[in-house]
N, C-alpha and C positions, 0 to 999 in steps of 0.2 A: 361704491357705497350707494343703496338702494336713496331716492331722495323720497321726501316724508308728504304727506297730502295734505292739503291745505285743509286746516281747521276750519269753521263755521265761526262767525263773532259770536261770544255769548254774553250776556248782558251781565257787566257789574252786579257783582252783589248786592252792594251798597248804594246803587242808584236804584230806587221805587221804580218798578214799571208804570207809564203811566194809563193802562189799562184797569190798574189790580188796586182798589182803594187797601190801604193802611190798615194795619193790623190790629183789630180792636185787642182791648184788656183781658179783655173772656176769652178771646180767639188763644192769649198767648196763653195767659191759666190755661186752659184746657193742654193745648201740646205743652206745655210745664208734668201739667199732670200726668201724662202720659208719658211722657220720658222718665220721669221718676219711678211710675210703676213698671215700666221694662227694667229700668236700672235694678229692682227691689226685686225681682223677677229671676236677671240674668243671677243676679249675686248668691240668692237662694238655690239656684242651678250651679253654682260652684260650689256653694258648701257643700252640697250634697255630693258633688261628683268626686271633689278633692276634704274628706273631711278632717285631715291630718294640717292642714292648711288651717282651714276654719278654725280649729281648735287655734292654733297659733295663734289668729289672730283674733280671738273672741282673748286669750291672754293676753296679748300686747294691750291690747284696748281695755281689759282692767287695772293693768298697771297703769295707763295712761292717767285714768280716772280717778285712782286713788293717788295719783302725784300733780294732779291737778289742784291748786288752793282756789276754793271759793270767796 
């Protein structure tokens, strides 16, 4: 059995470097924002590729809505 190579330490996610100041508000808005619009992105590039799909679920989600009580 071939034996494996030693990895590199990588630092903790969840310990801050202490190089890299803290993530401002704006900093995180913005990658928010830009996750959401690949998200909005990818999903539009499904419907379109699969639109037998789409339809299914643009139904589900109206039945959802009209069995929703406000």
């Amino acid at each position: 059995m071939p034996e494996l190579p030693d990895l590199p330490d990588l630092p903790d996610r969840d310990s801050p470097d202490a190089g890299e100041p803290p993530e401002t508000a704006a900093e995180r808005r913005r990658r928010r924002a830009q996750f959401l619009h690949d998200l909005a992105e990818a999903r539009e590039l499904r419907d379109r590729v699969q639109p037998r799909r789409a339809r299914t679920a643009r139904l589900r989600h109206a039945v959802r809505m009209r069995t929703f009580r406000w």
